[in-house]
mmCIF entry with sequence, helices, sheets and N, C-alpha, C, O atoms, coordinates in Angstrom:
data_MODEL
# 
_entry.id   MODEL 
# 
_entity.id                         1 
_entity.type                       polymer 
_entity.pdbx_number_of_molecules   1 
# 
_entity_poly.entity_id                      1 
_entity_poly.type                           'polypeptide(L)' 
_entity_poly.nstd_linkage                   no 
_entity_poly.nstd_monomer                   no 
_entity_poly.pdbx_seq_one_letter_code       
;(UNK)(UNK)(UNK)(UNK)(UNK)(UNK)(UNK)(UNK)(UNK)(UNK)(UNK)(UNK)(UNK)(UNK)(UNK)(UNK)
(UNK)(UNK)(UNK)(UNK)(UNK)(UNK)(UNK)(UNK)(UNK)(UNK)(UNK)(UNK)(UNK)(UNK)(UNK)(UNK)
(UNK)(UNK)(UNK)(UNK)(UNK)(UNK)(UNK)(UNK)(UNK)(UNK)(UNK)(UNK)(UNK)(UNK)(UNK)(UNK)
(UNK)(UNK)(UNK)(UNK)
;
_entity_poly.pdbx_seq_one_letter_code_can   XXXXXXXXXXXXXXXXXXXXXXXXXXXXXXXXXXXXXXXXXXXXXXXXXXXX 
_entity_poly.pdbx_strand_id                 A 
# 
loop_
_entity_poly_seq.entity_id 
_entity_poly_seq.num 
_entity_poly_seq.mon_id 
_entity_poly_seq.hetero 
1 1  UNK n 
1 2  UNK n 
1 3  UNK n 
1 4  UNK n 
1 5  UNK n 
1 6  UNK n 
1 7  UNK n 
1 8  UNK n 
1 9  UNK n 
1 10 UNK n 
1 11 UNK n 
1 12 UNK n 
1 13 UNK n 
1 14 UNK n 
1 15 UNK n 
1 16 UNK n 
1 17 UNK n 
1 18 UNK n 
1 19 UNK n 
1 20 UNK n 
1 21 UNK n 
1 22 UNK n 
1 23 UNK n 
1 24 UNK n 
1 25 UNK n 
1 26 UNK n 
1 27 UNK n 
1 28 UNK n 
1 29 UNK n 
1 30 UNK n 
1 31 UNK n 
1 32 UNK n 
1 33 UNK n 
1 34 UNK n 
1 35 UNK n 
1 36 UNK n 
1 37 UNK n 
1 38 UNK n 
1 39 UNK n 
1 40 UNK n 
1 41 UNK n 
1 42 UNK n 
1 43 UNK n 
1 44 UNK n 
1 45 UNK n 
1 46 UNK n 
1 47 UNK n 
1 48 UNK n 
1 49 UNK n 
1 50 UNK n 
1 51 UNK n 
1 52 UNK n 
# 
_struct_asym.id          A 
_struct_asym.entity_id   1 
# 
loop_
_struct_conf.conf_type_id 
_struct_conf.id 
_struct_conf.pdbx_PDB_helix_id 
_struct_conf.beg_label_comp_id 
_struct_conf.beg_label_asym_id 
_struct_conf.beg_label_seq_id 
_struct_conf.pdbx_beg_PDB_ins_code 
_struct_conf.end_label_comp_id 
_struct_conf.end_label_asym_id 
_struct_conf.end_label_seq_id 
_struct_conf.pdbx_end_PDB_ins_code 
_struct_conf.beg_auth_comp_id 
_struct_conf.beg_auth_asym_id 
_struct_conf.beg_auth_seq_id 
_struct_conf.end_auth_comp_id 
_struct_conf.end_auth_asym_id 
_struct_conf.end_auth_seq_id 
_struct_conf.pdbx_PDB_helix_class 
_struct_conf.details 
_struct_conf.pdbx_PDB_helix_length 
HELX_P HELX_P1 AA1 UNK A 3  ? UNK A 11 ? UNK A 3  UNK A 11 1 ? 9  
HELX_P HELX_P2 AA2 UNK A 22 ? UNK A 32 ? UNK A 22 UNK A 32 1 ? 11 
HELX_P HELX_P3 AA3 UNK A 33 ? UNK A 36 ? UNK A 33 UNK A 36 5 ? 4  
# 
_struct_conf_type.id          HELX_P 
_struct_conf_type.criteria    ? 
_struct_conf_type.reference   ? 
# 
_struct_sheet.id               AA1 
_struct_sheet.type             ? 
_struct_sheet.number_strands   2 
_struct_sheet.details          ? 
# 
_struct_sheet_order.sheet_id     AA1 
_struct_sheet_order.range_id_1   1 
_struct_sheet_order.range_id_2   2 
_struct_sheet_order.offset       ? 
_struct_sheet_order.sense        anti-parallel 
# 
loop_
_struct_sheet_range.sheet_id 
_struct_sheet_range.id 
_struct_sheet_range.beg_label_comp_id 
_struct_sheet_range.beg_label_asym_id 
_struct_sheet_range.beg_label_seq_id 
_struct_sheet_range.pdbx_beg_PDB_ins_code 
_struct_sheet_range.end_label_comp_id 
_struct_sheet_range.end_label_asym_id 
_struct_sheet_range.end_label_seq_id 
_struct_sheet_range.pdbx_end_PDB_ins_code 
_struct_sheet_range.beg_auth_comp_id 
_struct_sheet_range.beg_auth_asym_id 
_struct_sheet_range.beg_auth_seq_id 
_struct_sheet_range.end_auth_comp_id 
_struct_sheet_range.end_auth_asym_id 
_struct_sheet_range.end_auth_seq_id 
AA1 1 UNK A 41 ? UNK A 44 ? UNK A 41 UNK A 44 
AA1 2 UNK A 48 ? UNK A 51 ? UNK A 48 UNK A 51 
# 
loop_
_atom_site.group_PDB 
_atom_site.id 
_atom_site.type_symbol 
_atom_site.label_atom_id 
_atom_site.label_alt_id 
_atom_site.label_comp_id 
_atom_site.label_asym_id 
_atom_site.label_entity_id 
_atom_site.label_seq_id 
_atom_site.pdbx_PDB_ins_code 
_atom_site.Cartn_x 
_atom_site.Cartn_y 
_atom_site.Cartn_z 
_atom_site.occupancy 
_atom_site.B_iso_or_equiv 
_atom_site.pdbx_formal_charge 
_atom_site.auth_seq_id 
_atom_site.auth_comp_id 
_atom_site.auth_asym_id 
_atom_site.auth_atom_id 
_atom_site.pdbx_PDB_model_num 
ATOM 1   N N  . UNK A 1 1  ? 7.230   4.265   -0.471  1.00 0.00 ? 1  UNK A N  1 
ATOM 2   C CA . UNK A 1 1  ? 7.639   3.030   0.150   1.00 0.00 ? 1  UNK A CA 1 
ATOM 3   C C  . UNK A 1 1  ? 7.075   1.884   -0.687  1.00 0.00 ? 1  UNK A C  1 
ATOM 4   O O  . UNK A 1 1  ? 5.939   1.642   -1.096  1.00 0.00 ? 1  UNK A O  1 
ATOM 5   N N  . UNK A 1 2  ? 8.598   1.073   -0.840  1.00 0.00 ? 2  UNK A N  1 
ATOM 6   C CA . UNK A 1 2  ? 7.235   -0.693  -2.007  1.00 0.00 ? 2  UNK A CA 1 
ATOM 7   C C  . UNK A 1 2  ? 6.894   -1.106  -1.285  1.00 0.00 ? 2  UNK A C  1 
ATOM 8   O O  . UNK A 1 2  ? 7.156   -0.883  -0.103  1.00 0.00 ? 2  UNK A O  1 
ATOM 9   N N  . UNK A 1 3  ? 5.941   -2.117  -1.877  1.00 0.00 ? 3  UNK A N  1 
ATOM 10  C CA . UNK A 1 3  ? 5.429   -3.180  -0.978  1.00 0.00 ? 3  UNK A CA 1 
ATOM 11  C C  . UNK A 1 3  ? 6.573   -4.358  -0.043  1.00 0.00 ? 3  UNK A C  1 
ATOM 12  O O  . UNK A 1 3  ? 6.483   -4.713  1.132   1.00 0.00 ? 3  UNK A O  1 
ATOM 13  N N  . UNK A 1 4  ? 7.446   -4.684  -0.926  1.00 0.00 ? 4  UNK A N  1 
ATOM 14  C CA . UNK A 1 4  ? 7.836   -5.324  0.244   1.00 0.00 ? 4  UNK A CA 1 
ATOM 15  C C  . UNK A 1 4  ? 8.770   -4.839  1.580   1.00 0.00 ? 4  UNK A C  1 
ATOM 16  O O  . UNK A 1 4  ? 9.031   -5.482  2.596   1.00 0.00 ? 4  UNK A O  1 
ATOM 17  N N  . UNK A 1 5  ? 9.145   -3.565  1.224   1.00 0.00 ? 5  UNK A N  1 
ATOM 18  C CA . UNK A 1 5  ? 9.207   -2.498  2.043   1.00 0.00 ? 5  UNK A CA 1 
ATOM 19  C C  . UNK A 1 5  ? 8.276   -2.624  3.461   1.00 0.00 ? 5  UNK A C  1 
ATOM 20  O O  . UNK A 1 5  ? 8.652   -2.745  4.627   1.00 0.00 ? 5  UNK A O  1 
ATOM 21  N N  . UNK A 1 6  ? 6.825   -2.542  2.851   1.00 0.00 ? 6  UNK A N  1 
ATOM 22  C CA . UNK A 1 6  ? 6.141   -2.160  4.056   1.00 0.00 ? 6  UNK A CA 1 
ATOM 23  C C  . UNK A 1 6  ? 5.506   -3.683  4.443   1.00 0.00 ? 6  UNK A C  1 
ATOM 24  O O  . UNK A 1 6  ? 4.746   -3.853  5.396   1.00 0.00 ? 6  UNK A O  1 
ATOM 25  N N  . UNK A 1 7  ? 5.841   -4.482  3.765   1.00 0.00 ? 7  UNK A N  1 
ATOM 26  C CA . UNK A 1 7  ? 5.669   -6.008  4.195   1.00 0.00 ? 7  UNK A CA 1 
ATOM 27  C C  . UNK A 1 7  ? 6.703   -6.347  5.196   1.00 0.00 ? 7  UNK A C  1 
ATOM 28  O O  . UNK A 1 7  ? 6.354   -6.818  6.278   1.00 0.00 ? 7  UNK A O  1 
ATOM 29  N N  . UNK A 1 8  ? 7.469   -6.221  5.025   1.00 0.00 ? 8  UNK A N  1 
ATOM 30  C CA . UNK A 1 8  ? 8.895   -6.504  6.319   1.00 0.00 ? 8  UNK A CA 1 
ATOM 31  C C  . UNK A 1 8  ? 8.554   -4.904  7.752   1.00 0.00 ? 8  UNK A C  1 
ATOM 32  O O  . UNK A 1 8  ? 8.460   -4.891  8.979   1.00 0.00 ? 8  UNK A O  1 
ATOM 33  N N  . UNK A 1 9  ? 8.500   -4.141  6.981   1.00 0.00 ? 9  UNK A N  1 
ATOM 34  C CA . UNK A 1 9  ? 8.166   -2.979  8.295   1.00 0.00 ? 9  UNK A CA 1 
ATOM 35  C C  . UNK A 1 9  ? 6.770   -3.144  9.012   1.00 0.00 ? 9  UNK A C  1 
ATOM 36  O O  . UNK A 1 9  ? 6.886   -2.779  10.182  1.00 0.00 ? 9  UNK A O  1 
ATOM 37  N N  . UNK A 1 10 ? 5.660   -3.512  8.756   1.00 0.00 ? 10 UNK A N  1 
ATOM 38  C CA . UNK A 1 10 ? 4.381   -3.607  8.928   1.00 0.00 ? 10 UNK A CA 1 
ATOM 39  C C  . UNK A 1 10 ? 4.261   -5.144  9.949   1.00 0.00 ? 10 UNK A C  1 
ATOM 40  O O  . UNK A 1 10 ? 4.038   -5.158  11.159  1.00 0.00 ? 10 UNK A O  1 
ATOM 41  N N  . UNK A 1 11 ? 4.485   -6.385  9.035   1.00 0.00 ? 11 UNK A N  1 
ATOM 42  C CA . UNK A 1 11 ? 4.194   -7.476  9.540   1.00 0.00 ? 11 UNK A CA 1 
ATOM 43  C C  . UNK A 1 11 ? 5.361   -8.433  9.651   1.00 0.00 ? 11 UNK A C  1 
ATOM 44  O O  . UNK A 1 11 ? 5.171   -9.624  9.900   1.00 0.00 ? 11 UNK A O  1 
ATOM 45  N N  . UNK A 1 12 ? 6.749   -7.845  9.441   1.00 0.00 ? 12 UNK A N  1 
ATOM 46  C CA . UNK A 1 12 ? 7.489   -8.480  9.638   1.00 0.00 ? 12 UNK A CA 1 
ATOM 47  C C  . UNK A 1 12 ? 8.068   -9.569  9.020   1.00 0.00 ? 12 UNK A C  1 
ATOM 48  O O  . UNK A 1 12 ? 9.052   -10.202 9.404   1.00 0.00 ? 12 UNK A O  1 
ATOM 49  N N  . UNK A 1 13 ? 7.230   -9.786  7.799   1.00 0.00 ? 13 UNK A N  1 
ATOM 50  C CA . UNK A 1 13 ? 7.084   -11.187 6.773   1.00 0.00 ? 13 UNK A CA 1 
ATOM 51  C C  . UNK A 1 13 ? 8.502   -10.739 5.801   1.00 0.00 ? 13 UNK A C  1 
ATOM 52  O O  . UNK A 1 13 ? 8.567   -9.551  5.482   1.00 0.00 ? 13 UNK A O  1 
ATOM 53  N N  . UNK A 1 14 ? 9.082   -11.223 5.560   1.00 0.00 ? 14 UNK A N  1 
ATOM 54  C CA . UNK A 1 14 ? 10.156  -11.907 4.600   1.00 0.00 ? 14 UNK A CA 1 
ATOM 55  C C  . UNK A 1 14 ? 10.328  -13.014 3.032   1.00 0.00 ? 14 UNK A C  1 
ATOM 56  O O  . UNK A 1 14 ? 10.978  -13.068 1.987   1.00 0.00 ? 14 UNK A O  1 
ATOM 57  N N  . UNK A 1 15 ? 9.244   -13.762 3.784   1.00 0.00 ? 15 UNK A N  1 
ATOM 58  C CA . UNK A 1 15 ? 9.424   -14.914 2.851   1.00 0.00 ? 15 UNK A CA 1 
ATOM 59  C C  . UNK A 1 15 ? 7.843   -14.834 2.296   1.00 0.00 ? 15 UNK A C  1 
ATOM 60  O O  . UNK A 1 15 ? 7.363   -15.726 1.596   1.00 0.00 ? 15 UNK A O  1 
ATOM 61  N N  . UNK A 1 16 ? 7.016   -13.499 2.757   1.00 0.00 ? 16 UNK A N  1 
ATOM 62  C CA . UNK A 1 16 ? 5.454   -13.995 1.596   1.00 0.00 ? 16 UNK A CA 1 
ATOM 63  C C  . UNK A 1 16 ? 5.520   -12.872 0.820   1.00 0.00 ? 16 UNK A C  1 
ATOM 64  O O  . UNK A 1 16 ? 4.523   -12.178 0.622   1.00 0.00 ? 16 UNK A O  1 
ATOM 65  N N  . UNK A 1 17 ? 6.874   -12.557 0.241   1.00 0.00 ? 17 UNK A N  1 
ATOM 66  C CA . UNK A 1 17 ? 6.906   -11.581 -1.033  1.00 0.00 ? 17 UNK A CA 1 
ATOM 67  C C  . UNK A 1 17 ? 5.448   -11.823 -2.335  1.00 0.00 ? 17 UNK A C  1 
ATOM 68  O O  . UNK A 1 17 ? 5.412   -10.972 -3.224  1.00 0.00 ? 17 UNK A O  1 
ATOM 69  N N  . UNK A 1 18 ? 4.939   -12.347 -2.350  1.00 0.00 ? 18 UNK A N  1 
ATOM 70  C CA . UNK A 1 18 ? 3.856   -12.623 -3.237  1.00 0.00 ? 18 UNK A CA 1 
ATOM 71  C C  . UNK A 1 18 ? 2.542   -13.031 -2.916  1.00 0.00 ? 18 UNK A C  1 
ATOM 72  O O  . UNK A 1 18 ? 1.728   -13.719 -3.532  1.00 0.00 ? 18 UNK A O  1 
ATOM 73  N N  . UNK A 1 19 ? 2.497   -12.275 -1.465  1.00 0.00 ? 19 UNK A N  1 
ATOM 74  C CA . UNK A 1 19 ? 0.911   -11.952 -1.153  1.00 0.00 ? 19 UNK A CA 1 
ATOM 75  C C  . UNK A 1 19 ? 0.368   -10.822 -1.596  1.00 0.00 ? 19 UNK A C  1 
ATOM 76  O O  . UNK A 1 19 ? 1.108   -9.858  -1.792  1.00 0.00 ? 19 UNK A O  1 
ATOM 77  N N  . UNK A 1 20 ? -0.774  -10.744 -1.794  1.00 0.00 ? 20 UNK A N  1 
ATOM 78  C CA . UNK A 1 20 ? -1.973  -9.320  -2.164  1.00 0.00 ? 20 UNK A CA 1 
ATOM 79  C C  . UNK A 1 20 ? -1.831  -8.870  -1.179  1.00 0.00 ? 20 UNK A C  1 
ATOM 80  O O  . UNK A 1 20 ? -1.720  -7.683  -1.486  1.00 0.00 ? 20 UNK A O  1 
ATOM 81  N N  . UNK A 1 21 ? -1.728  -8.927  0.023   1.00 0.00 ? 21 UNK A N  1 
ATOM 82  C CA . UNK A 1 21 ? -2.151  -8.479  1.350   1.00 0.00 ? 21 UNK A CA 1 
ATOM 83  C C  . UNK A 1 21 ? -1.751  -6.964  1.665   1.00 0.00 ? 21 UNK A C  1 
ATOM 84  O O  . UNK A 1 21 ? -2.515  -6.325  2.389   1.00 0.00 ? 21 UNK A O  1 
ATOM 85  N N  . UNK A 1 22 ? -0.460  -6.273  1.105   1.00 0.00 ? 22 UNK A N  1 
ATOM 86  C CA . UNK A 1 22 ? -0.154  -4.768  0.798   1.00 0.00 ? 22 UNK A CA 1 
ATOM 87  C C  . UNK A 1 22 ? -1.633  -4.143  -0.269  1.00 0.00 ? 22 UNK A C  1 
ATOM 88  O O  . UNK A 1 22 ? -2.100  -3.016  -0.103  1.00 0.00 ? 22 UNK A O  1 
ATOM 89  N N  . UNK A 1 23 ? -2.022  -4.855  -1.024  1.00 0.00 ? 23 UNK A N  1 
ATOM 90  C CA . UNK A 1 23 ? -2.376  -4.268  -2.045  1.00 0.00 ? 23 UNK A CA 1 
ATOM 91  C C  . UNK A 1 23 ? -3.715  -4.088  -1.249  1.00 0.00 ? 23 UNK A C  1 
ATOM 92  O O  . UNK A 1 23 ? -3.933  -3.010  -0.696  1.00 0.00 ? 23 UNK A O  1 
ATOM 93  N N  . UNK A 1 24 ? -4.378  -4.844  -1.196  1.00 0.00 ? 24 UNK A N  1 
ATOM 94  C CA . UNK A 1 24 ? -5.848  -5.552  -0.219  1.00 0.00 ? 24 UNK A CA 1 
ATOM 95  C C  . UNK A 1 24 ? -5.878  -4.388  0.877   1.00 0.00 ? 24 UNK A C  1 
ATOM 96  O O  . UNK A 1 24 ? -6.963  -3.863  1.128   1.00 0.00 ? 24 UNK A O  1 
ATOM 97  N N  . UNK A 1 25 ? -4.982  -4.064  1.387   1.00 0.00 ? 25 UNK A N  1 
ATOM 98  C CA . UNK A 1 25 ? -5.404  -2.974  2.376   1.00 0.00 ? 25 UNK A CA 1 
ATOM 99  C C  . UNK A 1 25 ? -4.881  -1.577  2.066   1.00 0.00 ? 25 UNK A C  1 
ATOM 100 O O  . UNK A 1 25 ? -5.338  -0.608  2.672   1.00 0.00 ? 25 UNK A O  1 
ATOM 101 N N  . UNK A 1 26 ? -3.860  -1.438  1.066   1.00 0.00 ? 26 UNK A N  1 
ATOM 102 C CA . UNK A 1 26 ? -3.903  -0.261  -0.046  1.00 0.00 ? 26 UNK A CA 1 
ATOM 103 C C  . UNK A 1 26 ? -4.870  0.447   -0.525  1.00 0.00 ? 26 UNK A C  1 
ATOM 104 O O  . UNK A 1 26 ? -4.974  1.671   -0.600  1.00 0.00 ? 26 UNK A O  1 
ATOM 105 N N  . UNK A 1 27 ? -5.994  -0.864  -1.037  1.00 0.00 ? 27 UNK A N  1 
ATOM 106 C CA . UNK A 1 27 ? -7.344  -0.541  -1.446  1.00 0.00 ? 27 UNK A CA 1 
ATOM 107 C C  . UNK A 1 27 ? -8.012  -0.309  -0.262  1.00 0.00 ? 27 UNK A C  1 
ATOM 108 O O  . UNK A 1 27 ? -8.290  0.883   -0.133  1.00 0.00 ? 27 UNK A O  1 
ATOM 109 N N  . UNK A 1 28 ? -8.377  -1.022  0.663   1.00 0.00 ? 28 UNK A N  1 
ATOM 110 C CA . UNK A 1 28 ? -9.297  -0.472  1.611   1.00 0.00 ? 28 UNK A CA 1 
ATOM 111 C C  . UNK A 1 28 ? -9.164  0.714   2.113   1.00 0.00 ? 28 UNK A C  1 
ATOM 112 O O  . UNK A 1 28 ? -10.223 1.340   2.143   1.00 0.00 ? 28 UNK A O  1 
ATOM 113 N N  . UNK A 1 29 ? -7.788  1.535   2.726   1.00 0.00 ? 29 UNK A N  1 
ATOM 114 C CA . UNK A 1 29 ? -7.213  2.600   3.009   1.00 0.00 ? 29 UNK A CA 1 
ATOM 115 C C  . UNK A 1 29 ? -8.168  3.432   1.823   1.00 0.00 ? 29 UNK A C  1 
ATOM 116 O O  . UNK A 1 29 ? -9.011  4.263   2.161   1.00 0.00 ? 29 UNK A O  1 
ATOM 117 N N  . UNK A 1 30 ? -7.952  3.144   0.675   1.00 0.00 ? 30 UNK A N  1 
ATOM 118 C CA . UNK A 1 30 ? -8.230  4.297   -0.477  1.00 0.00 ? 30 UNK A CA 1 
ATOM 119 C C  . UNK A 1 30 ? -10.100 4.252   -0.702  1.00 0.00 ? 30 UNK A C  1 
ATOM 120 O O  . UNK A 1 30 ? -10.735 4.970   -1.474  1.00 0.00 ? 30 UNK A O  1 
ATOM 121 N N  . UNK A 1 31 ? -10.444 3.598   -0.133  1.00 0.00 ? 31 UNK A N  1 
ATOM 122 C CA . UNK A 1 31 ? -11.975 3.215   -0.315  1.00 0.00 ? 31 UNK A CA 1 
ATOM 123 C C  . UNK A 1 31 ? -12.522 4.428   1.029   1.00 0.00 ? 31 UNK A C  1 
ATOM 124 O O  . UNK A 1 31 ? -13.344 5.316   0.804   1.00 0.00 ? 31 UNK A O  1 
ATOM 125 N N  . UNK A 1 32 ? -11.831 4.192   2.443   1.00 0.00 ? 32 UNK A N  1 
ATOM 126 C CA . UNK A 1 32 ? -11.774 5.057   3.420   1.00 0.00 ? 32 UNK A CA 1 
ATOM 127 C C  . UNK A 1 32 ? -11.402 6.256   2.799   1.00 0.00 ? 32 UNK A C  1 
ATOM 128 O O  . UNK A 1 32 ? -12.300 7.095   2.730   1.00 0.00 ? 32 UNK A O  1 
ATOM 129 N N  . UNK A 1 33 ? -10.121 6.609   2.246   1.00 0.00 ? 33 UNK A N  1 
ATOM 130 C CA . UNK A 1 33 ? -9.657  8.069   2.770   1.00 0.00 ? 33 UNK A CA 1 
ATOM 131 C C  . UNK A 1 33 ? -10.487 8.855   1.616   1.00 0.00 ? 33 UNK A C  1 
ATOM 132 O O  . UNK A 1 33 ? -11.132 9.896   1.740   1.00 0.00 ? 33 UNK A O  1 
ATOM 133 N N  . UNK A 1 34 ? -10.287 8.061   0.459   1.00 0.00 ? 34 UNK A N  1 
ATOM 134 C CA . UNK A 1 34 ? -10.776 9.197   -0.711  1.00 0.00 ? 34 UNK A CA 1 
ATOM 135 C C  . UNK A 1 34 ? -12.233 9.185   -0.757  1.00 0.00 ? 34 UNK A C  1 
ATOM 136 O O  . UNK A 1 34 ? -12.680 9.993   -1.570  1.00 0.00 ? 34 UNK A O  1 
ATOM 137 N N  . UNK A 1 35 ? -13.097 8.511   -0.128  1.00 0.00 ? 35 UNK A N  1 
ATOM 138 C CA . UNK A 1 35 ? -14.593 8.980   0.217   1.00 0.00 ? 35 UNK A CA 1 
ATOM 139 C C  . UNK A 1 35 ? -15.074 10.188  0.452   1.00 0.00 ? 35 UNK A C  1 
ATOM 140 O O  . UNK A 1 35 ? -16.194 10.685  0.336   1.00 0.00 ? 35 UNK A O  1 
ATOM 141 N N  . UNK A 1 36 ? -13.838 10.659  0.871   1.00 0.00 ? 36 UNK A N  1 
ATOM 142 C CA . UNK A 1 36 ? -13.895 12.309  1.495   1.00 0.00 ? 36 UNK A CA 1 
ATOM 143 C C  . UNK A 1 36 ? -13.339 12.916  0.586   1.00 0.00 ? 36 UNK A C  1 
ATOM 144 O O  . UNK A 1 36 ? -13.196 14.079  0.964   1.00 0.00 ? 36 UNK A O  1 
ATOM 145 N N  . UNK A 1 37 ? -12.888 12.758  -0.548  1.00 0.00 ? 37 UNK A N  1 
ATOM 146 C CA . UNK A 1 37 ? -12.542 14.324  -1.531  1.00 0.00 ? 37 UNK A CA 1 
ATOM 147 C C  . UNK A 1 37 ? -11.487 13.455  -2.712  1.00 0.00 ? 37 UNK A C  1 
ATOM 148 O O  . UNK A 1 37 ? -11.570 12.231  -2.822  1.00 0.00 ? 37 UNK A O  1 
ATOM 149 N N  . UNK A 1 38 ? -10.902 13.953  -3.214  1.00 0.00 ? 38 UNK A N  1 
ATOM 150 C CA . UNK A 1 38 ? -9.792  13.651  -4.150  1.00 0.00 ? 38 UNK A CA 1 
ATOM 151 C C  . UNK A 1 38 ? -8.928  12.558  -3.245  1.00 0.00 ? 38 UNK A C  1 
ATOM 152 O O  . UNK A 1 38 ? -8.968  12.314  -2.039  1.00 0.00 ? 38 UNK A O  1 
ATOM 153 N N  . UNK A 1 39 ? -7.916  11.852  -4.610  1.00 0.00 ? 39 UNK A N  1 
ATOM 154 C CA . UNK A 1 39 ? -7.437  10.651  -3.969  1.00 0.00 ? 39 UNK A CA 1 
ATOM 155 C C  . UNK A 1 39 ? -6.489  11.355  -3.063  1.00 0.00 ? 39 UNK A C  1 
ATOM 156 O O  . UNK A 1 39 ? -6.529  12.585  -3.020  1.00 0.00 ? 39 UNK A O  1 
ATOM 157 N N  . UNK A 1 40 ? -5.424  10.518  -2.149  1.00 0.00 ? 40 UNK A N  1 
ATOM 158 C CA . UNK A 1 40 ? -4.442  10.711  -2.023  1.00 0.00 ? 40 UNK A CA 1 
ATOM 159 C C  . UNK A 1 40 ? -3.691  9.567   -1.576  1.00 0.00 ? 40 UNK A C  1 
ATOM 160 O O  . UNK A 1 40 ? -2.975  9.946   -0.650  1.00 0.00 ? 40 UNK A O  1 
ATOM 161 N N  . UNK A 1 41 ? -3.615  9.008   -1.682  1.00 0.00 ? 41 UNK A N  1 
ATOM 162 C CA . UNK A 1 41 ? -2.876  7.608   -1.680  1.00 0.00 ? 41 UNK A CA 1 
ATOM 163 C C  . UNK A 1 41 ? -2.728  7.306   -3.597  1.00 0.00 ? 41 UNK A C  1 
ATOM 164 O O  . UNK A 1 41 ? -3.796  7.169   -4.194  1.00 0.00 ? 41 UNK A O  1 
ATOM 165 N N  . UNK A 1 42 ? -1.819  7.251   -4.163  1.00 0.00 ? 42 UNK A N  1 
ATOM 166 C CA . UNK A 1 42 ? -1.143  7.424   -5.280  1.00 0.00 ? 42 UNK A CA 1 
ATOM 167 C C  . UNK A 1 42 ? 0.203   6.112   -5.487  1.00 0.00 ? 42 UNK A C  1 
ATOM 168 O O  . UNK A 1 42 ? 1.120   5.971   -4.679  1.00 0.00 ? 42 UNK A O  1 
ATOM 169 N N  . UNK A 1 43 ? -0.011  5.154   -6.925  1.00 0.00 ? 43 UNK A N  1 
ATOM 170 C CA . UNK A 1 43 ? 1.149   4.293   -6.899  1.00 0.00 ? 43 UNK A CA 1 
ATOM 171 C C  . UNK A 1 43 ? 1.678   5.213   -7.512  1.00 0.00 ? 43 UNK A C  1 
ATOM 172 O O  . UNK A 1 43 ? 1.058   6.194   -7.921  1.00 0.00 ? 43 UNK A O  1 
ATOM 173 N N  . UNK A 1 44 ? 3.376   4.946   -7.717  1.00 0.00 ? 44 UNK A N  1 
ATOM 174 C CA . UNK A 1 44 ? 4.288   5.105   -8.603  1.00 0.00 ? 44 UNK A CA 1 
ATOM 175 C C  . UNK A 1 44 ? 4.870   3.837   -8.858  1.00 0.00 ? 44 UNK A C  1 
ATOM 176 O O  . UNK A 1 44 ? 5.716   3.212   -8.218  1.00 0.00 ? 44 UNK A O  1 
ATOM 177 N N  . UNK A 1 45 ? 4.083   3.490   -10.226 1.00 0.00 ? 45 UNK A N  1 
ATOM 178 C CA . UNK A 1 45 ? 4.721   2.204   -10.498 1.00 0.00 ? 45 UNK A CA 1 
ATOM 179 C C  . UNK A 1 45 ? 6.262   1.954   -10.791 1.00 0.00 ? 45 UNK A C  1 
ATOM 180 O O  . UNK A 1 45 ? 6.947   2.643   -11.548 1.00 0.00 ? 45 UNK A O  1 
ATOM 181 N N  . UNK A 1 46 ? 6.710   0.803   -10.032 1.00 0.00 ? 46 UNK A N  1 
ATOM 182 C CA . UNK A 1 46 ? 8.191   0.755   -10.068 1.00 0.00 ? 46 UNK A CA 1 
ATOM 183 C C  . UNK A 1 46 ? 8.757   1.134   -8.182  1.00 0.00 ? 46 UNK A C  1 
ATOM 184 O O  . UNK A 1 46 ? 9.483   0.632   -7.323  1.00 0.00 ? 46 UNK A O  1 
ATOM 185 N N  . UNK A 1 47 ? 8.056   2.054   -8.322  1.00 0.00 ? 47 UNK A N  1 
ATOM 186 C CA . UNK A 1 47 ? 8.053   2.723   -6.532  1.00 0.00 ? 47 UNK A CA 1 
ATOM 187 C C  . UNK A 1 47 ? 7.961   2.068   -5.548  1.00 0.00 ? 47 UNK A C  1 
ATOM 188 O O  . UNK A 1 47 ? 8.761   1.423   -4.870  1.00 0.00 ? 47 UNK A O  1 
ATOM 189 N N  . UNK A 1 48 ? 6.526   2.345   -5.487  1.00 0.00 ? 48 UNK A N  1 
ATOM 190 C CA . UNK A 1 48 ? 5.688   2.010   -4.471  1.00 0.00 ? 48 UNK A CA 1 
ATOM 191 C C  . UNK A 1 48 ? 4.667   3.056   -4.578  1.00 0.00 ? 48 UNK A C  1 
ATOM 192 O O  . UNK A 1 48 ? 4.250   3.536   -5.632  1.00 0.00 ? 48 UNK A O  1 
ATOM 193 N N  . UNK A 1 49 ? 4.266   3.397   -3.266  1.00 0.00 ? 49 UNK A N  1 
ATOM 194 C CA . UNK A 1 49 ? 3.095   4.619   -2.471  1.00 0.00 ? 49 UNK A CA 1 
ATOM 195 C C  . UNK A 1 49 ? 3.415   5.636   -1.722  1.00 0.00 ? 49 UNK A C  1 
ATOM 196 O O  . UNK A 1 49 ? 4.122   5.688   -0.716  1.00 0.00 ? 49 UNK A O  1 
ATOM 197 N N  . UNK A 1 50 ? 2.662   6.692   -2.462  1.00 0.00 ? 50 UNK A N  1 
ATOM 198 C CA . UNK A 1 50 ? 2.775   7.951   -2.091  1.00 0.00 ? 50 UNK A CA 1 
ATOM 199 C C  . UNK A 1 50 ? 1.473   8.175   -1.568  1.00 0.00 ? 50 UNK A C  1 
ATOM 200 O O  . UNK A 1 50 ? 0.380   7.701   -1.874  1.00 0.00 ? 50 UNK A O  1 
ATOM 201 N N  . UNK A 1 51 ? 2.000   9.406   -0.293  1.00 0.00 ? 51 UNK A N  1 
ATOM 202 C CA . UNK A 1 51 ? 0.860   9.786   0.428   1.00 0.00 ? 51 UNK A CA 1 
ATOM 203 C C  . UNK A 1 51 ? 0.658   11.349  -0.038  1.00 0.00 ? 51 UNK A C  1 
ATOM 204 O O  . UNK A 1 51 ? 1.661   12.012  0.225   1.00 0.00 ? 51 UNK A O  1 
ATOM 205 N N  . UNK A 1 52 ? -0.371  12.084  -0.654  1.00 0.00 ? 52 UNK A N  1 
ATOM 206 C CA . UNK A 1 52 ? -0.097  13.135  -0.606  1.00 0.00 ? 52 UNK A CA 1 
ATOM 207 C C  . UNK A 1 52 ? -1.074  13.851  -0.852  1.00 0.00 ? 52 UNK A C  1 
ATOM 208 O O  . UNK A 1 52 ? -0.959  15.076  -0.845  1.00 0.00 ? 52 UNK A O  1 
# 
């Protein structure tokens, strides 16, 4: 899923295509999950994010 994908599904925003705010909690998510073992939250640049 891209970011502005999960910017319109998440918070509903439209018009702040050029906030950090996907990325900002991308990272925090990955600061949480991968504390515990190998990553799994993964870009595919061009994509978006994979969970896996």
């Amino acid at each position: 899923m891209g970011r502005n994908q999960i910017m319109e599904t998440v918070w509903g925003l439209g018009e702040y295509r050029r906030s950090r705010v996907v990325e900002m909690f991308i990272s925090r998510l990955r600061q949480k999950i991968d504390a515990q073992g190998s990553p799994l939250i993964h870009t595919a640049r061009g994509v978006g994010y994979i969970l896996c």
